[in-house]
N, C-alpha and C positions, 0 to 999 in steps of 0.2 A: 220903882213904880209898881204899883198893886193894882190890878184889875179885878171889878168883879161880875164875873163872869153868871149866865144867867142857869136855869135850873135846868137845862137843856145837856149840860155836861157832867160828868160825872163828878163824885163828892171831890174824889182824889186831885182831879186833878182844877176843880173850883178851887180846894184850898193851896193850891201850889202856887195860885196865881194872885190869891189873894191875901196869903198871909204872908209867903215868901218873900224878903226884901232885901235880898245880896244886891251887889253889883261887880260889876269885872271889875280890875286894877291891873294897870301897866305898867312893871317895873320901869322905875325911870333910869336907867341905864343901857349900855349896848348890850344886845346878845346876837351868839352864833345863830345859822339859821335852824340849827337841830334846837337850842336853848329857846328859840321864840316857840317852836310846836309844843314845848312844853310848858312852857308858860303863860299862853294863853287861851284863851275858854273862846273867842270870836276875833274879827279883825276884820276890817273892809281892806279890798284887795283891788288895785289896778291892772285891769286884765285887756284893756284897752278899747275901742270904737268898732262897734257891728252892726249888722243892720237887723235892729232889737225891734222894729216893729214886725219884719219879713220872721223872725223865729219864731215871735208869740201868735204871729198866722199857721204856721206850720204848726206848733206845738197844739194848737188848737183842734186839729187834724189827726193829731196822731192816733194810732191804734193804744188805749187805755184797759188795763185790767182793773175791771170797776172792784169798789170796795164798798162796803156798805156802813162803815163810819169812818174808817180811815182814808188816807188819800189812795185816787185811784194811781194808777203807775203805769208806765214805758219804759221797760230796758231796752234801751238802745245804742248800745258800743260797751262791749266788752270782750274777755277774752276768748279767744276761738274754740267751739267745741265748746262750751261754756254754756249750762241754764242760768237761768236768775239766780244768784249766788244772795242774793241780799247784799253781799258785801266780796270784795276780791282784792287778797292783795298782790303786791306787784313784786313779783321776784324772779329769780332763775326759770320758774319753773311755769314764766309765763311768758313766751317772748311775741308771738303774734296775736294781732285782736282785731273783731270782724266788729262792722255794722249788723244790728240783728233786726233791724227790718229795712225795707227798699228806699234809698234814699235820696232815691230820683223825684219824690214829695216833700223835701225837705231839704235843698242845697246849700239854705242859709244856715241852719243847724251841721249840716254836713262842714261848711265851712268855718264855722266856729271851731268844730271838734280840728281839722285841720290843722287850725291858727294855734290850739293850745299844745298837741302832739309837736309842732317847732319850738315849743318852750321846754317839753321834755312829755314825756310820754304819760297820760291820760288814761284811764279805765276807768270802768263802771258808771256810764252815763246813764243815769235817768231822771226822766221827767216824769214828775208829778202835777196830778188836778185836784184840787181839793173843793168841794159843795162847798154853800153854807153848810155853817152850823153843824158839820163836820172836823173831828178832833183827831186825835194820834194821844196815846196815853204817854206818862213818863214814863222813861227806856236812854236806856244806854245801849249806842251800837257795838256792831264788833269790834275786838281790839286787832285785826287783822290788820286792818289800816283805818286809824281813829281821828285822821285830819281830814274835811271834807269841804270841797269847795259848793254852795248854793250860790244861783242866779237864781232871783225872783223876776219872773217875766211881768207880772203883777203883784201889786198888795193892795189891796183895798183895807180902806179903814177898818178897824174891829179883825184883823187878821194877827195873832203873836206866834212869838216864836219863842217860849220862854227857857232858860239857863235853872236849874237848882243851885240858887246862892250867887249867880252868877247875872242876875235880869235878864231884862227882855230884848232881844239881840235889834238894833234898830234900821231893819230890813225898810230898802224902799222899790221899787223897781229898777230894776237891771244895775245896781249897784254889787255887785259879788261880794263876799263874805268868806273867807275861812272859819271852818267852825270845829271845835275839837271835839265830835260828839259821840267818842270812845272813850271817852274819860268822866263826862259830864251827862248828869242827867237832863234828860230835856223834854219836853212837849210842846203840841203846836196846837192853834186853834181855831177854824174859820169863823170869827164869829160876824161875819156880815150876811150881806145879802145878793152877793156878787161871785163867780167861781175864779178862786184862784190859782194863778200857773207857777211854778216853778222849776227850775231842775239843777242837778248834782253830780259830780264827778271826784275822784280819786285822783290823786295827781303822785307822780315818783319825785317826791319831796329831796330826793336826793341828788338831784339834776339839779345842773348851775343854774340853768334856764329858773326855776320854781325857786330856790336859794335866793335867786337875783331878786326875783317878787315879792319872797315873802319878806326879806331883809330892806328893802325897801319901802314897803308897806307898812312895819315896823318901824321903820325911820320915822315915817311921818307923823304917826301916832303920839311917837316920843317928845318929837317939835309941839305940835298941838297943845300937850299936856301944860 
C-alpha cells in the first residue's frame, strides 16, 4: 500500500511512503525463538487483558519532553542510575531497574510494567505523544537491542508506521506488535487531526517467558498464512 502524503512533510520521507511498495513475508515453516527475531520485520504479539482505558488516562498525564516535529517522549522504567539512553540493552551489566518518575499517578501502567517483568525482565519503557501532522524521519535504531515491543494506546486514521521494503505495519489500538527496528529502516507519520499515544519497551528475548510469546505469536501467523 502507498500513501500520499501531503506537502506538510518532508520530500524524503513523502517519497518513502509513496513510492515504496515492499511488504513483510513469513517464512512458512517452524523457527527457533532466536530464528523468528531474525526473520522478521513486524509481528502482533499476545501480551494479554489490561485495563487499556485506565493507561491511556494515565499516559495522557504524563510528564512529556516536548519535541517540536518529532514525538514528544516519557522515559519511564529503566535501568538504575541510568539517563535516557535512547536505547539500553540488557545484559550482565545491568541487573536492577527503577521507575523514573512517581508512580503513584499511574498504577495501571505501573501494573502492566509488573505483568510483563513475570514474563521476563522488561527495560527501556517509554511513552510516546505524537501532534498532528507531526513525523519522525527514516532511521534505524540502535543495534544494542533491535527487537522492540509498541503498544498503540491510540491510532487514529491518517496515523502510519511505515517499514522500508517492508509496508505499513497494521497498527490498531492496544493490539501490541514486535517490531525489529534495528535492522530496518523505518518512519512514522501523524497525519490526522487527533494526538496520538503510544509506548515501547525492550524485552530479554532470552527468557522462556518472551520465547514462549514470541514462538507462539509466530505460530499463529503461520496457521493464518
Amino acid at each position: 500500500m502507498t500513501i500520499q502524503l501531503s506537502e506538510n512533510y518532508p520530500k524524503l520521507i513523502r517519497d518513502l511512503f509513496l513510492y515504496d511498495v515492499g511488504e513483510e513475508h513469513y517464512p512458512k515453516k517452524e523457527l527457533t525463538s532466536e530464528e523468528i527475531l531474525q526473520n522478521i520485520s513486524y509481528m502482533p504479539l499476545d501480551l494479554g487483558k489490561f485495563e487499556w482505558n485506565s493507561i491511556l488516562e494515565e499516559a495522557i498525564e504524563l510528564p512529556y519532553k516536548q519535541s517540536e516535529t518529532d514525538a514528544d517522549r516519557c522515559y519511564l522504567y529503566g535501568p538504575t542510575d541510568i539517563k535516557d539512553p535512547r536505547c539500553e540493552l540488557l545484559n550482565s551489566n545491568y541487573t536492577k531497574f527503577e521507575y523514573k518518575i512517581d508512580t503513584r499517578t499511574c498504577p495501571a501502567i505501573e501494573n502492566f510494567i509488573k505483568a510483563m517483568n513475570r514474563i521476563g525482565q522488561v527495560t527501556y519503557i517509554s511513552f510516546k505523544r505524537m501532534l498532528p501532522k507531526h513525523w519522525i524521519n527514516p532511521h534505524i535504531d540502535s543495534n544494542c537491542n533491535p527487537f522492540k515491543v509498541y503498544v498503540p494506546l491510540t491510532w487514529p486514521e491518517g496515523n502510519y508506521f511505515k517499514i522500508y521494503k517492508k509496508g505499513i505495519i497494521p497498527f490498531k489500538p492496544v493490539i501490541p506488535f514486535l517490531v525489529n527496528t534495528g535492522n530496518n529502516i523505518h518512519s512514522v507519520v501523524n497525519d490526522s487531526d487527533e494526538i496520538r499515544y503510544i509506548f515501547s519497551f525492550y524485552a530479554d528475548w532470552s527468557t522462556p517467558g518472551w520465547q514462549r510469546i514470541t514462538k507462539k505469536a509466530y505460530g499463529k501467523l503461520t496457521v493464518d498464512l
